[in-house]
N, C-alpha and C positions, 0 to 999 in steps of 0.2 A: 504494500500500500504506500502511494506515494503522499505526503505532505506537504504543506507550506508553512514554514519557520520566517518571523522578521530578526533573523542573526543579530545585526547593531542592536535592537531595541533589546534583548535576550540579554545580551552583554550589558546593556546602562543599568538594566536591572537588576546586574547579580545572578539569574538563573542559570548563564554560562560562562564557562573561562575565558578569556581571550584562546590559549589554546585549544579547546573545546569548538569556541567559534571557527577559529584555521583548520581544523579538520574538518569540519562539514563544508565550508565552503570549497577548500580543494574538491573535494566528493564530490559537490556539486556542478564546480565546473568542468569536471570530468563528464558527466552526466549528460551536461546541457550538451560538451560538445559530440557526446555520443547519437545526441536526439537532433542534432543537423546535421551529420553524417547521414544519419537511417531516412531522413527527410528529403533529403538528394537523391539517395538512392533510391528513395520510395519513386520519387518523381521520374528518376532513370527510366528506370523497370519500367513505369508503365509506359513513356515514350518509347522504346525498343520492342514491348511487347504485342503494342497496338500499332506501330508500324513494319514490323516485319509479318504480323496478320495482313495485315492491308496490302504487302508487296507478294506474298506466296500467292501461287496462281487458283489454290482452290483450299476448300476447308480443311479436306483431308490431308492435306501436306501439314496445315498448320499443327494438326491434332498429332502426327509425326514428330514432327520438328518439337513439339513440345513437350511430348515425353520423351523425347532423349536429353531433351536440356534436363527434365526433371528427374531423370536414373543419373543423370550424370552428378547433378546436384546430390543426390540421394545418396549417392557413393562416394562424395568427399564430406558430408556432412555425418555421416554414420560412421564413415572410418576417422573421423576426426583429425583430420590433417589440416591441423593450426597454421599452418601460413597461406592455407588456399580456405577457410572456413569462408571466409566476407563471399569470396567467389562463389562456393557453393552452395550459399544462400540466394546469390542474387540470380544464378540458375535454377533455381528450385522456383526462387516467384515468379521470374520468367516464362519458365518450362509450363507452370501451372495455368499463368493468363494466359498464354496463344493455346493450351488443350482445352483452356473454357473457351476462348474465341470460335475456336475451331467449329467445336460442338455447338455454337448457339447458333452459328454463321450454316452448318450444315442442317442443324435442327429447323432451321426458320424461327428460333425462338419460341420452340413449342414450352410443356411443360416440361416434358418427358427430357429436354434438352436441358431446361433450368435445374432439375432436379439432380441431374447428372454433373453440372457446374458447379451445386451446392455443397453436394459430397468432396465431388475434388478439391474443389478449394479446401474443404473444411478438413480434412484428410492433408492436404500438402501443408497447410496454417500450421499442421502439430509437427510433423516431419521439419520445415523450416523455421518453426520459431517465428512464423511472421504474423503479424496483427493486422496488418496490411491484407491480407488473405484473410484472416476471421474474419475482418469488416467487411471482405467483398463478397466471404461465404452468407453470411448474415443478410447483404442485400441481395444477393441471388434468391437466396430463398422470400426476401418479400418481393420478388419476382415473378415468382411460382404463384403469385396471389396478383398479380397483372401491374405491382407497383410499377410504375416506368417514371424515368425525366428523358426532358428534353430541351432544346437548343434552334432557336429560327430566330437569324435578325435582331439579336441582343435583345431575343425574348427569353427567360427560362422559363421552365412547366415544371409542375410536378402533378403526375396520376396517381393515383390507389385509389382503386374501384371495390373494395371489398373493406372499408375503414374497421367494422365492429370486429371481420375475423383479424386483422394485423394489428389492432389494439389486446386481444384477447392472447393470440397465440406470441406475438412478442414479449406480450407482458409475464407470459409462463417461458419461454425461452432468458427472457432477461435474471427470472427472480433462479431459475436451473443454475444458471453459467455465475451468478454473483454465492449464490451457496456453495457450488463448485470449486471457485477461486479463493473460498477459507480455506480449504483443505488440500490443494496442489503446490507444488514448489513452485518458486521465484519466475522459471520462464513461464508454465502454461498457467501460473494465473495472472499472467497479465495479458496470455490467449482470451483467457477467463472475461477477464474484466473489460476488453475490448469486446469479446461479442454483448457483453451483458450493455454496455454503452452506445455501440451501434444499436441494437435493442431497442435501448430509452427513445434514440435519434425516430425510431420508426412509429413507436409509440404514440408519440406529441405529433407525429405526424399524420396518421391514423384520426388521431381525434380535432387535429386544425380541419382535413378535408372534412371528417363528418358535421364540424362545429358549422361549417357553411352551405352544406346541401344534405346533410341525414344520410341515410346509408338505408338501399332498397333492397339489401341482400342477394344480391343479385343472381352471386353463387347458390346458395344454401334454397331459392328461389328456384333456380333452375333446376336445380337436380332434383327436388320434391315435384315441378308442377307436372301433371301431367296433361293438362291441354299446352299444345303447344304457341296457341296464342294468346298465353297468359302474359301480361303487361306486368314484365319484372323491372319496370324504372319506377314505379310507384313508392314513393318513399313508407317503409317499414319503421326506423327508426326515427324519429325527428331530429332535427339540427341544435334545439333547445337541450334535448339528453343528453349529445354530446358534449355540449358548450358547458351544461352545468358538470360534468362527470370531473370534465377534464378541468375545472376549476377547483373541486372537491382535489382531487389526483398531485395534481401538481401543489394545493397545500400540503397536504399530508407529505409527497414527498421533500419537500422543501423543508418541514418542520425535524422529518427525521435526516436529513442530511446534514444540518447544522449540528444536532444533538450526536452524530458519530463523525464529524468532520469529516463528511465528504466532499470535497469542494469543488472539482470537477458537476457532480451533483446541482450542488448550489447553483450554478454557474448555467447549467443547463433548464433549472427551475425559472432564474432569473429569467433566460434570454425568449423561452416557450412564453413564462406569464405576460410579459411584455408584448408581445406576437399576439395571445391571446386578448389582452386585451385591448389593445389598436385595433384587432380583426373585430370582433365585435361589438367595440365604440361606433368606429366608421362605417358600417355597418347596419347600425342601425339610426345615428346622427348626420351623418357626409359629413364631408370634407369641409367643413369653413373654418373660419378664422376664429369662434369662438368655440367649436368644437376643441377644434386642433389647442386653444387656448387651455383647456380645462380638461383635457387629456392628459397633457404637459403637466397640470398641477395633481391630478390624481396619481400621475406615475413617481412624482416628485414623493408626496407623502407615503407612498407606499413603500418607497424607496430608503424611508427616512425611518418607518415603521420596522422594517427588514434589519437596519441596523441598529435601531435600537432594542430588539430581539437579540440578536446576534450578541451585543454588548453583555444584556443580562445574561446567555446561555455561557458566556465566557469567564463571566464576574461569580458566577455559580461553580 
């Protein structure tokens, strides 16, 4: 589990040594520079991965091409040969994105396609040690459930057409993988604690799209109706259920994130409540000047509420 310490402050107060403080901070800058290293080469990998997809001539080469990078990986990272490890890591996420490419590129993005993505990834994530792979095993699978984004014209999108099942089953995948990560060592719970956080991401997202058009079950609709001109866009759940859940949701988590110092957590409460409630302020006010005015001051007191909370939960 990772922390945030104010070092100088620690030190004026006596709680640590000057020495005490030099040692964590070396540690620390050790750390950070470990965490732009793996950033670069997060960003690498997937430049190399999605353009040598895009330059082999057809799906199945790529699905080729990428289990040999990923045996090859497999076999420097299992035989542990320390001066080639970095390498056979960044062959294993490689190897892994162009044999998902491959598969969804040859699937047409079916299910049966995403499902087979899900595994691999989530299967190569433990073999590599990458979190990079949990997270993308984690959105493949809200894949499987029609999530999709998209990109026109310095427009972004975001789809999930199924909000109440990726609120439901995320939120049992997130609470799995964060019980999981008490009880594994150092690398796979921090596999752990990434899927359980991409998780959260899908979560709040699940409950923004149904906060603004309710959720008609679409799936769960289809597969019970038996006329097949049953009208499955009729909203089943309303917009108001989600809007109030996910206001319930998001306190409750917030109240206990503070109380176990999670702050990654925090952080993620913060930025959703915020989202939440701009989304439906404007919403239901539009856009003026005295909206937008008194938006500003409720975010402000809430703001001020949070840390005056935070104050007492720390003075306790």
């Amino acid at each position: 589990m990772k922390i945030t310490l104010d070092i100088s402050k620690l030190v004026e107060e006596g709680k640590l040594t000057r020495e005490e403080a030099d040692k964590l901070t070396a540690l620390a800058a050790h750390d950070t520079g470990s965490l732009g290293i793996n950033i670069l080469i997060g960003f690498g990998v997937i430049a190399i991965a999605a353009g040598a997809v895009a330059l082999v001539p057809t799906p199945l080469t790529a699905v080729g091409l990428g289990l040999a990078l990923f045996a090859a990986g497999c076999a420097i990272v299992l035989n542990r040969v320390q001066q080639w490890i970095l390498l056979g890591q960044i062959c294993l996420v490689i190897g892994a994105l162009m044999f998902g490419g491959g598969v969804i590129a040859y699937g047409a993005g079916s299910l049966a396609s995403m499902l087979i993505v899900t595994g691999a990834f989530a299967l190569a994530a433990i073999a590599a040690r990458s979190s990079l792979l949990m997270a993308l095993a984690v959105l493949a699978a809200s894949a499987c459930l029609g999530a999709r984004t998209g990109y026109d014209n310095a427009v972004y999108s975001l789809a999930i057409f199924e909000p109440t099942l990726t609120v439901v089953l995320f939120s049992a995948l997130a609470l799995i993988a964060y019980q999981a990560s008490e009880r594994l060592p150092a690398d796979y719970e921090r596999l752990a604690i990434t899927a359980a956080r991409t998780s959260l991401l899908l979560i709040n997202f699940g409950f923004w799209i149904g906060s603004l058009w309710g959720d008609p079950l679409m799936l769960l609709r289809s597969m019970n109706a038996k006329d097949a001109s049953l009208d499955v866009t009729k909203t089943v759940i309303p917009a108001t259920v989600f809007s109030i859940l996910w206001a319930v949701v998001l306190l409750g988590a917030g109240i206990w994130a503070v109380q176990v110092n999670r702050r990654w957590l925090v952080n993620l409460v913060a930025l959703f409540a915020g989202i939440h409630f701009y989304t439906q302020w404007f919403e239901r006010l539009g856009a003026t000047p005295l909206s937008v005015l008194l938006g500003g001051v409720v975010m402000l007191a809430s703001a001020f509420a949070l840390w005056m909370f935070n104050r007492r939960v720390v003075d306790a």
